[in-house]
N, C-alpha and C positions, 0 to 999 in steps of 0.2 A: 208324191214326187215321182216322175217317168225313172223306171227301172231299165239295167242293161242287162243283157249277156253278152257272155263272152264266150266263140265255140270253138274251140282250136284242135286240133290233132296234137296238144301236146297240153300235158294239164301244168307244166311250171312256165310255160308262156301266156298261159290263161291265166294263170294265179299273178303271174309277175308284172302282165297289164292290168290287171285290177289293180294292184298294190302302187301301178304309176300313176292308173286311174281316181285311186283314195286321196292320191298327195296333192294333184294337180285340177281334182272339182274346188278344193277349197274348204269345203262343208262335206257331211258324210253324203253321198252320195247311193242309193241300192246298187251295188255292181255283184252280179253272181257269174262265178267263173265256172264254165262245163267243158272241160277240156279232157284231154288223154280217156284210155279205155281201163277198166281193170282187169290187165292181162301185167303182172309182173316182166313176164318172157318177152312182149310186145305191147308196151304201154300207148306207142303213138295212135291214135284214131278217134272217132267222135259215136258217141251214144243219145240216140234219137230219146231216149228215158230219162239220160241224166241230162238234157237240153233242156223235155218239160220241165222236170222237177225245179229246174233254175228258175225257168221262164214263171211260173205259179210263187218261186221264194220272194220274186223281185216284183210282184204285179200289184199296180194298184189303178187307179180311176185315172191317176194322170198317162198311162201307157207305160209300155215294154217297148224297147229297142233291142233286136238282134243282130249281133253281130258274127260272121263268120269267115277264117280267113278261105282254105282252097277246100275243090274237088268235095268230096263227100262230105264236110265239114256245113258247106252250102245244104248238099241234101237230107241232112238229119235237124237242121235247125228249122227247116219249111214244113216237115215231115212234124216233127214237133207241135208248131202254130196248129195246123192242120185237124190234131189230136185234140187241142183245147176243146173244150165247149163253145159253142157259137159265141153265148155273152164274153165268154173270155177274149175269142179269136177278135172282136170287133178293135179291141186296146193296144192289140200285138202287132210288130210291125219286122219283119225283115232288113235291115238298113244296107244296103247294096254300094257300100263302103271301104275302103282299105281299112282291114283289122284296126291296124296299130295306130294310123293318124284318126281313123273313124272315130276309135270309142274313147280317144284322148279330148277329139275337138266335143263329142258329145257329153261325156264328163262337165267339162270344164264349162258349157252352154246350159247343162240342167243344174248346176250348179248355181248358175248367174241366175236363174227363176227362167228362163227361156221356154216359150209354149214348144210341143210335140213339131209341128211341123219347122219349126225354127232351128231347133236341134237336129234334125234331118238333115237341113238343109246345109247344113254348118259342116255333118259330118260326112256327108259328101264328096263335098267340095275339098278337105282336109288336105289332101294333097293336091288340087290342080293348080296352086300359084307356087310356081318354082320358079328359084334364085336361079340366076346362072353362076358357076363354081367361083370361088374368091381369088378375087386379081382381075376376071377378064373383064373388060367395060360394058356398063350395063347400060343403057337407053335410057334418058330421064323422063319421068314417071309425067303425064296430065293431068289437070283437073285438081292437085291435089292442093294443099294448104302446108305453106314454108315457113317455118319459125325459126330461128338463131336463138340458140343461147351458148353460154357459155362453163365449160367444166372446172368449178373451183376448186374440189378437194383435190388435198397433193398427189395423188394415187392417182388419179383419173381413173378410168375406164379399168380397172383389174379386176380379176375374176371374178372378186366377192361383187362389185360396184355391175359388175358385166350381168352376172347373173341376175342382180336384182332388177335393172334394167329390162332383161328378156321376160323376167316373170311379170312384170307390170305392164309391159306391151302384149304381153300374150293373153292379155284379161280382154283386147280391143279386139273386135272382130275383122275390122278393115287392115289394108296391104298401111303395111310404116316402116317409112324409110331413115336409115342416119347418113350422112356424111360427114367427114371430119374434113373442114373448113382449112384447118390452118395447115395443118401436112397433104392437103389435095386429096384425097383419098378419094374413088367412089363413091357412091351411095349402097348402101348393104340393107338387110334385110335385118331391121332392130328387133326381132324376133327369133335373131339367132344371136347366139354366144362367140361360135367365133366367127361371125360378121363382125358384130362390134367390135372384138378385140383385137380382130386384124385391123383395124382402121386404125389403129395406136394412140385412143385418145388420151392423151396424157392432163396433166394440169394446165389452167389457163387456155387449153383449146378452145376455139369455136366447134362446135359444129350445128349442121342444118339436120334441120327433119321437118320427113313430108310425111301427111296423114290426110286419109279422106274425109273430105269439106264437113261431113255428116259427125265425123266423129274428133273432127282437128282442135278442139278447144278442152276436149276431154281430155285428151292424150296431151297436148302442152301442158294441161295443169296436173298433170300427173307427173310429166319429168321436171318441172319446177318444182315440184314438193319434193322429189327425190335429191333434185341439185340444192337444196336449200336444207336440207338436212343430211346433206354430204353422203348421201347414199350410205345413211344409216351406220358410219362409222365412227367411234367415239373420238379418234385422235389419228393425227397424223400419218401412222404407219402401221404397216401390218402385222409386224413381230409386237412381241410383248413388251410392255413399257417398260421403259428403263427407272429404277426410283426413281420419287419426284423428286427434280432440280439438276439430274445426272443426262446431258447431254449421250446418245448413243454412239455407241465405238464405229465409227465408219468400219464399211467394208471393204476389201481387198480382195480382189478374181486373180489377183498375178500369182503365181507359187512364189515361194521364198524360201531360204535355208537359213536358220541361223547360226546363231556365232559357232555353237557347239555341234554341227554339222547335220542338227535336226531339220526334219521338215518342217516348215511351217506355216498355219492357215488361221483360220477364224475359229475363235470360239464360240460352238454353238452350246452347248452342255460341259457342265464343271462336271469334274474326277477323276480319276486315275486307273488306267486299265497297264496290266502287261500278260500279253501274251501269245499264240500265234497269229499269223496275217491270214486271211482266208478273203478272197478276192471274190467280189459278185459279178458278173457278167450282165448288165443292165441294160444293154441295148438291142435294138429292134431287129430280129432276128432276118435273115435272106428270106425270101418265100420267093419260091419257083411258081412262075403262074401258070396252072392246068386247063385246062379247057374242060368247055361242062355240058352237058348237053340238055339242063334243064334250068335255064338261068333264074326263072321265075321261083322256082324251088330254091336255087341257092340265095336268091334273094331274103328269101321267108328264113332261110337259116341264119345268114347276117344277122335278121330281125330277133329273131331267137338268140343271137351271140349278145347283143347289146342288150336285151333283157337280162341274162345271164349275168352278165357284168355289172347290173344297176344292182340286181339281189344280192350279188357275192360284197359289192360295195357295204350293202345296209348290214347285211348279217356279219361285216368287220366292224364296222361302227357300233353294233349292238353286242359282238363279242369283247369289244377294246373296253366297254364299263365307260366308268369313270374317268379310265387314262386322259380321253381324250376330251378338251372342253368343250360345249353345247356352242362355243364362238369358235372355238378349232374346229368341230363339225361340218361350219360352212365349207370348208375348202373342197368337201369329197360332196356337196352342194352344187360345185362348178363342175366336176369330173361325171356325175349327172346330170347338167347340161350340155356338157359335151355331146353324153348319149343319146340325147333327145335332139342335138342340133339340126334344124330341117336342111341344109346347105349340105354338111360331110355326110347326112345320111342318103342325101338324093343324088351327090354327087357317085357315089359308090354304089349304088343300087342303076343309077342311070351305065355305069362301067361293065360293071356284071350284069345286064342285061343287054346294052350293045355289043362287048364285047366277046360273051360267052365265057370267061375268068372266071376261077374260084375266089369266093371272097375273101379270102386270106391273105392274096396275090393282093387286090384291089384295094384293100382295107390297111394293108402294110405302106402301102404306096401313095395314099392318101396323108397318112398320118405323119409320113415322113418330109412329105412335102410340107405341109403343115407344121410341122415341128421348126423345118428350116424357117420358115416365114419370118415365124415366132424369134428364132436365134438372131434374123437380121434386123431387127427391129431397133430403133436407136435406143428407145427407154429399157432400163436393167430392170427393172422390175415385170416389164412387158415378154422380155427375151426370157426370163425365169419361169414362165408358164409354157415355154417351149417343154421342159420336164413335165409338166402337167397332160399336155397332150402323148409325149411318149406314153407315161402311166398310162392314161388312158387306154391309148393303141396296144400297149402289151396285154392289160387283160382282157381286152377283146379277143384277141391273138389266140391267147391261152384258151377261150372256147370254141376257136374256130380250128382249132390244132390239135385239140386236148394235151396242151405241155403241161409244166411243171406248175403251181399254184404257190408254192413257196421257192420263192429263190435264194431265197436266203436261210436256208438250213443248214445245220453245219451239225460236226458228227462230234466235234472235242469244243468248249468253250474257247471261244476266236474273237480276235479284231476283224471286225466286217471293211473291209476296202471297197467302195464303187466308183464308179467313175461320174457319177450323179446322181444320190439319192432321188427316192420318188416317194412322194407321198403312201403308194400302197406298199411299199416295204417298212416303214415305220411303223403301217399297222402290222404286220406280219410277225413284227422281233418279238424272240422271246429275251425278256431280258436276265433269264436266269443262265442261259448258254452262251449267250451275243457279252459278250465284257465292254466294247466300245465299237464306235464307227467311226471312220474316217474317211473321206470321200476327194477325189481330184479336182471338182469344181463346188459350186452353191454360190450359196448366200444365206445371210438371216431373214431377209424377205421373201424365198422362197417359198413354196408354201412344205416342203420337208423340210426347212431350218424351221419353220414354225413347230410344225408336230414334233420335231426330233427334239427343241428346248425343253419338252416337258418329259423327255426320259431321264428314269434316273443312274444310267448309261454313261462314261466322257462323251460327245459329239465332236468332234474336229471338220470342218468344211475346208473347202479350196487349197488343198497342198501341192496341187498343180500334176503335172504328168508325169513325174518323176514318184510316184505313188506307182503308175503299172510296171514299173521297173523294179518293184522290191517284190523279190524270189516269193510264192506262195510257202505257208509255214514258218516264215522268218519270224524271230523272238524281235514285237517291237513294245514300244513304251508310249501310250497315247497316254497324254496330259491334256485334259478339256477344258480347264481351269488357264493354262497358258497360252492354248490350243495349236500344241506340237505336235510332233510324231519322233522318237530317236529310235535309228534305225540300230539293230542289235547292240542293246545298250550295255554299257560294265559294269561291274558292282558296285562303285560308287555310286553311277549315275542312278541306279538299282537302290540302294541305298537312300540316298536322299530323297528318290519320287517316294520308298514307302514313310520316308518321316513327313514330306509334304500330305500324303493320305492320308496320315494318320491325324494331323490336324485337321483336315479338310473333313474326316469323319467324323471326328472327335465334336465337331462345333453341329454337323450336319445331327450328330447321334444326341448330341446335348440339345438342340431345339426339338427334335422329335419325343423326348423326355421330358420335354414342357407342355408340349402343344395341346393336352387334355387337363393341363394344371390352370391354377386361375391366374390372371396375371399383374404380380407384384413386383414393384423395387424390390431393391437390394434391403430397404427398411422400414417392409411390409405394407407399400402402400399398393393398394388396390384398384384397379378401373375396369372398365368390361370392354370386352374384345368381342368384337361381333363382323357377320362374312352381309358382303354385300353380294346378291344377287338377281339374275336375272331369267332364267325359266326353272320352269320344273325341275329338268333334267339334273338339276347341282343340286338336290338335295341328297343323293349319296354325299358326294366332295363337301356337303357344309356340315354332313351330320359326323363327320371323320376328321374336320377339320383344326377343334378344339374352339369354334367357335359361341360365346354365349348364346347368341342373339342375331337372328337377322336383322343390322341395321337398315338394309334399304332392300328392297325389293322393289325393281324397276317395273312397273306392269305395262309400259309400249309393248311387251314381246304379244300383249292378250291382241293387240290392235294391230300389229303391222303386219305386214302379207297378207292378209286376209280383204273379201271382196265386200264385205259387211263388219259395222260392230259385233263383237259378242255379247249375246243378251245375261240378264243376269243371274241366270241359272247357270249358263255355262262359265259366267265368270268366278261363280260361288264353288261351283264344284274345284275349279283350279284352286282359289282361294284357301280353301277348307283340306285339298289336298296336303298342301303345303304345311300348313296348322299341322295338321296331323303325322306328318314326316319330322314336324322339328321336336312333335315329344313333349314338350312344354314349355319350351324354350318361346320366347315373345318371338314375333315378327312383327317389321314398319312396315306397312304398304306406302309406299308413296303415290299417289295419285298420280292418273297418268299426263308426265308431262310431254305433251301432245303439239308438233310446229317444233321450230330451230333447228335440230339436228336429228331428230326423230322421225321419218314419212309415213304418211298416211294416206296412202295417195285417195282412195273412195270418200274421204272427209270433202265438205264443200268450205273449201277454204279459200282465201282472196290473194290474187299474188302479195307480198310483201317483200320490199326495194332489201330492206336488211332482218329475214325474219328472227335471229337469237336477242334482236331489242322487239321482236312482234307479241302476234296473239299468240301465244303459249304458255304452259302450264298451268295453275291454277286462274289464269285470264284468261284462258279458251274453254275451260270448267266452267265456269261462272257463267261466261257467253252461251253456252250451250247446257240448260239444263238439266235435260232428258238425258243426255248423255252422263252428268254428272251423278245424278239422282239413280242411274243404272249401278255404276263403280261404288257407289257407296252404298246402296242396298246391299249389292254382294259383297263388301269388304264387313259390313255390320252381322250381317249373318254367317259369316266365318269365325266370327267373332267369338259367338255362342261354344264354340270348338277350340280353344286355345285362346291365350295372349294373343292380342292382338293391337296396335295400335296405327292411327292415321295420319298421313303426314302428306303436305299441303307443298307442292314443289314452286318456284318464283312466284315466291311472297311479292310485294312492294310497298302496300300499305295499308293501315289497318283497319279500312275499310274492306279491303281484300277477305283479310283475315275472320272481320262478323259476319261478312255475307257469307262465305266458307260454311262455318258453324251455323248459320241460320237455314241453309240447305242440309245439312248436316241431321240437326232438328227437325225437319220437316220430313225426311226420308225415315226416320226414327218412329215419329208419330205413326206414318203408312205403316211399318213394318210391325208398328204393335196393333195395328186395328188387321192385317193379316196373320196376324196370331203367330206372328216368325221370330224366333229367340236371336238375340244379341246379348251382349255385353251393355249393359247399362253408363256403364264406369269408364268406356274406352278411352284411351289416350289418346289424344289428341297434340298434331307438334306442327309444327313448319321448319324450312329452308332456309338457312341463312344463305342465299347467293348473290341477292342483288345489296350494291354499296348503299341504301336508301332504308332497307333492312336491317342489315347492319348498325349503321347511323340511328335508328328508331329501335333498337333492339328492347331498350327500359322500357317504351312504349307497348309493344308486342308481348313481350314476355306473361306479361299478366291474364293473357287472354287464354296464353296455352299449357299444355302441360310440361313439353320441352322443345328443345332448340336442334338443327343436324345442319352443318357447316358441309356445304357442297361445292369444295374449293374447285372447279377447275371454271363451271359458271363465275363464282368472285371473284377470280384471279383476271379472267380475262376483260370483266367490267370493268374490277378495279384500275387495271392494270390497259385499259383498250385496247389489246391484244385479238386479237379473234385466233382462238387456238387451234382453228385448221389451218392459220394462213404460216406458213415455215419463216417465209421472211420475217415475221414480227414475235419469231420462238424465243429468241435473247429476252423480250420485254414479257414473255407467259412462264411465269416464275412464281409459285407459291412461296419460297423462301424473300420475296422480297419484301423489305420492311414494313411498305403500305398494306400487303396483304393481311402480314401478322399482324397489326397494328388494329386492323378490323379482325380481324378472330377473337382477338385480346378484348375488345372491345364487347361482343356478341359474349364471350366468356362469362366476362364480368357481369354483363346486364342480366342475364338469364342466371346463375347465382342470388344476386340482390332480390329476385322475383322467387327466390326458391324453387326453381326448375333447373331438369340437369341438361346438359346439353353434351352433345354429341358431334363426330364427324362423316360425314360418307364418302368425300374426293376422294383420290387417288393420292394427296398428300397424307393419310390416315396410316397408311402402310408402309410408308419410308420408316426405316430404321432412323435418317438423320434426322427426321421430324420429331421422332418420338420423345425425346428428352425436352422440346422448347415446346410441345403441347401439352404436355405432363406438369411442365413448370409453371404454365399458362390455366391450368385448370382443368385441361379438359377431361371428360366424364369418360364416353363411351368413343372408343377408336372401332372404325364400320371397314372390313380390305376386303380386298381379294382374297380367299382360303386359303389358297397355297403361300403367305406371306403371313400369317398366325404367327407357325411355331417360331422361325426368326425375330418376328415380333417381340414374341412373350420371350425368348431368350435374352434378343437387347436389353428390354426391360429389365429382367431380374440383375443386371449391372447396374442400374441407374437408381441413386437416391434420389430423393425430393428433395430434400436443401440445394443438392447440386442443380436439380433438373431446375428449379425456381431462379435460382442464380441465373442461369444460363438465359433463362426467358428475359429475366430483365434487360440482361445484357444486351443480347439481339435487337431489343425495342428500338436501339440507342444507336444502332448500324446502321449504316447506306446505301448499303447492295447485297443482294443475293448472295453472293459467291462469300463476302463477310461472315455473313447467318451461316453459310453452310460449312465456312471454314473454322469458324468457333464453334458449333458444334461438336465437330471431328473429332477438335481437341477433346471435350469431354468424352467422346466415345473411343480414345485411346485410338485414331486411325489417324 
């Protein structure tokens, strides 16, 4: 594979493009960094010795690519080549490129298998097709290929949906364009982030995109897999789901006061804080703009600020642990596309070079207009990544100014006041000094109401401007659970928050006192509690959990982003990791269900009018395979290392089901004439998600070991729902009777068959479910982690006479709201 270097006069810009360089080839890629000198007193400059020594680490038959940004940095990488041996010097090449767009476009091209001079040519070229700056009207593009579709999911076009967007276009080597049809918009550069996001594509938009003729069939069926699996989002909305069947508490941007002349805003985080007020100062600081007299230099520092900022990003993500989930991760995903955006960087680089500015001038003043953009946008969730970009712009700020790194420090344990949380202040809290936050605007779909729901902190959002009017040090009373604020509260009011605490801990301390117990009724009855999973990343949070068992582990995360399958060494090694992190505790792999709502964009798939009834899941298994035959080798041979079992995602019929096992078998055979251990005895199960399954369950059962109900697929078959569409949310209801009705059903079948069955939806974790699935039979409840210890807490209330009662009853109900309201009653609410 063609090797790079990297030669900079500075060795954490050298390190910090390699490390964007690792993310963005795809695959590992040789990238050697030879940067800075070793002079502690004066580290900046470049070393003709440590260039070879790169250039020899990274060499192989396919060629070296050298890169270097200025001045001497040039002279010591030629100086270098020079020094090789002749056989050597013939594979080496000089690449006469912009550092940072160069060895990004050459990554990401040696990456894709691209020949030496292809790569060259690529990285090149890296910078000469510039946008002109967002807003101003662009010239429509010739020659090129115009497709229309149209954006389903209800989100549209937001950071997560934007980002994945920019990354699957930035796989294409030709100019592609978006426009957003229905609000007018320009055409932008689908290869930037906030291109796309300034276009405001919301739900049910059109919009066009143009792509070159060579390449325009690729690129449509790659944003068709992306719009057809709703840009890879599981549900509706971007905060955390509300338990199954609870309708989300709308939100409120107005301030309010209530009766008892508290503040009051939105609940983002339950509990109870009292103590001083200590105010953050959040916004985009003046910057005087200086004049410079080496633009090109302060450019290269810009360059250097925004790498700066990508690294301090990853090294909070890798210091926050666990705190933060592997799906919460993505947000600071978008806040690195920001930094990589070819529009805001060329626009600000194009300023400070015309106009002789320091970048700090230029980069404040970008960001801020940008921000406004963001504010005026009609969609609220669109206007909410205006904080996004501030974040951003601050900690760029921060290394172009060298300010403060924590702004949120405080010297006595404090109520944090902002006037807009940001995502990079959430990382920042410690939560042993910080008592609570409260902020003058938000939302829960911001992406800080996101991060900030999972502290265990009170959170209070939107209490309006009458927040920067309470005196600094003021004794106040945050309630996150009500989500107030009382302003110098009396001892009654004093009084009653600590008897509210004290229950709100008392319940919180009682499930944390279960959560590593097993979990039983109130009369000793017993089922397993197991964490549903999706990358590596969660097995701290599953192993802490109190979880038995991984019931599902999703394996899409092995197959998406990525420019290729992974083969099946690299899938076994992931596989085998996992094994080995749970300890002995079993893990389900589920096979990967591949099409609906899942993209893949490099798969050769055909359009499909409605793909959640298409080729997916174990129907594109079957169809394919080589592909299959890979996933089960490596899940067989994990096997060998722990519990392990396999499970089979939209079933339908039981022809499905032998053909399943007869590849199964035959992958078996190969791996014993390769003399590669497995499990002999593995388990073998399927999905109950399709009504046809369900309905045939006495049929199936026999064939497998056990059953796993994946209600949010059932619900919305049963129920014709499509659970991204909002308008049809009243009718995507687990609690409704048809749905129980078929659980009840698959329960029973798979019993009489002597196999146990299980669940994986999202209905497995409701507290209100938990007593009519218990009553119902079921075996194995599969959640989210953080939803165990309340789990197992509910439970240890609930008898089985009662829970059985309860089940029958519900069968015999009409509507949802019925089930959930008879429920209640037994759960004393």
């Amino acid at each position: 594979m063609i090797g790079i270097v990297i030669v900079s006069h500075s060795g954490k810009l050298a390190e910090g493009l390699k490390e964007i360089a690792d993310v963005m080839s795809g695959q590992p890629v040789p990238v050697a960094a030879a940067g800075g000198v070793d002079d502690p007193e004066s580290p900046l400059g470049t070393d003709g010795i440590r260039v070879l020594e790169a250039i020899r680490d990274v060499m192989s038959d396919d060629g070296v690519l050298v890169f270097a940004d200025i001045g001497s940095a040039r002279l010591n990488a030629e100086m270098a080549i020079d020094l090789l041996e002749p056989d050597e010097r013939e594979n080496v090449h000089f690449c006469d490129a912009p550092l940072v767009e160069g060895v990004l476009a050459a990554a990401v091209q040696i990456g894709a298998g691209s020949p030496l001079q292809t790569v060259m040519r690529e990285a090149r070229e890296a910078a000469l097709q510039k946008a002109p700056p967002p807003g101003e009207p662009q010239e429509t593009r010739t020659g090129g290929v115009v497709r229309e579709f149209t954006i389903r999911n209800p989100m549209g076009l937001h950071a997560r949906p934007a980002a994945l967007l920019v990354t699957t276009m930035n796989g294409f080597s030709g100019d592609i364009r978006l426009a957003n049809l229905s609000k007018g918009r320009n055409p932008v550069n689908a290869k930037s982030i906030n291109g796309i996001m300034l276009s405001e594509v919301t739900a049910n938009d059109r919009i066009s995109v143009t792509a070159d003729p060579a390449e325009a069939e690729a690129v449509f069926a790659a944003i068709e897999e992306l719009i057809r699996a709703n840009f890879g989002e599981e549900g509706s909305v971007a905060s955390r789901p509300a338990p199954a069947g609870v309708p989300p508490r709308p939100e409120t941007t107005s301030p309010a006061v209530s009766a008892s002349g508290a503040l009051a805003g939105i609940s983002i985080a339950p509990g109870f804080a009292l103590g001083p007020l200590h105010h953050v100062r959040s916004t985009l600081p003046e910057i005087e703009p200086v004049a410079v007299t080496d633009p090109v230099a302060e450019a290269e520092r810009f360059t250097r600020a925004l790498s700066g900022a990508e690294t301090e990003i990853r090294t909070s993500l890798a210091d926050a642990g666990q705190r933060i989930s592997a799906y919460d991760r993505k947000i600071f995903d978008a806040h690195i596309s920001y930094l990589h955006d070819p529009e805001i960087i060329e626009t600000v680089k194009q300023r400070i070079i015309g106009e002789h500015v320091c970048a700090e001038a230029v980069w404040r003043d970008v960001v801020a207009g940008l921000a406004r953009t963001y504010a005026a946008l009609e969609d609220p969730l669109l206007q909410a990544r205006a904080g996004d970009v501030i974040d951003v712009g601050q900690r760029v700020l921060r290394f172009l100014t060298g300010g403060e790194t924590s702004p949120a420090a405080v010297s006595e344990p404090s109520v944090l006041a902002f006037e807009d949380l940001r995502p990079s202040d959430v990382l920042a809290i410690d939560e042993k000094t910080i008592l609570g936050i409260c902020t003058m605007s938000g939302g829960k779909t911001s992406h800080a109401g996101i991060l900030a729901s999972a502290l265990s902190i009170p959170v209070v959002f939107a209490v309006g401007d009458a927040l920067a009017g309470v005196a600094e040090g003021r004794q106040v009373l945050l309630d996150g659970t009500a989500g107030t604020i009382v302003l110098a509260p009396d001892a009654e009011t004093i009084a009653a928050m600590e008897k509210d605490r004290k229950t709100w801990e008392d319940r919180r301390a009682r499930a944390e006192a279960v959560r590593t117990l097993p979990a039983r009724t109130s009369d000793g009855h017993e089922i397993r509690v197991a964490a549903n999973m999706a990358s590596v990343e969660e097995l701290g949070v599953i192993a802490g959990s109190g979880a038995q068992e991984v019931g599902l582990l999703r394996t899409e995360f092995l197959f998406m982003h990525h420019d290729s399958a992974p083969g099946e060494d690299e899938q076994y090694e992931v596989y085998r990791t996992i094994v080995a992190g749970l300890s002995g505790r079993p893990l389900t792999v589920r096979t990967a269900d591949i099409g609906g709502d899942k993209p893949v964009p490099y798969m050769d798939r055909p359009p499909e009018a409605n793909p959640n009834l298409g080729w997916r899941g174990l129907r594109y298994s079957l169809g394919v395979p080589e592909f299959f035959d890979v996933q089960l080798a490596a899940i067989l041979r994990a096997s060998a290392h722990g519990p392990v079992r396999i499970m089979f995602p939209l079933v339908s019929t039981l022809h499905e089901v032998k053909a399943a096992k007869e590849r199964l078998r035959a992958v078996m055979k190969k791996l014993r004439a390769r003399n590669l251990a497995f499990d002999e005895n593995v388990e073998v199960g399927l999905m109950i998600e399709v009504p046809a399954a369900a309905e045939m369950a006495d049929i199936l059962a026999p064939e497998v070991d056990f059953f796993s109900i994946g209600t949010n697929d059932l619900t919305q078959y049963v129920m014709a729902a499509d659970r991204a569409n909002a308008k049809v949310q009243d009718l995507f209801d687990p609690f409704n009777p048809a749905v129980l009705r078929m659980i009840a059903r698959s329960i029973e079948a798979a019993h009489e068959a002597g196999i146990w069955i299980g669940m994986c939806g999202a209905m497995a974790g409701s507290p209100v479910a938990a007593p009519i699935l218990i009553g119902l039979g079921l075996d194995e409840f599969s959640m989210t982690p953080s939803d165990i210890a309340e789990f197992k807490l509910t439970l240890s209330g609930l008898s089985l006479p009662a829970c059985r009662d309860l089940a029958v009853d519900v069968l015999k109900l009409s509507s949802a709201d019925a089930v959930r309201d008879r429920a209640n009653v037994l759960l004393g609410r």
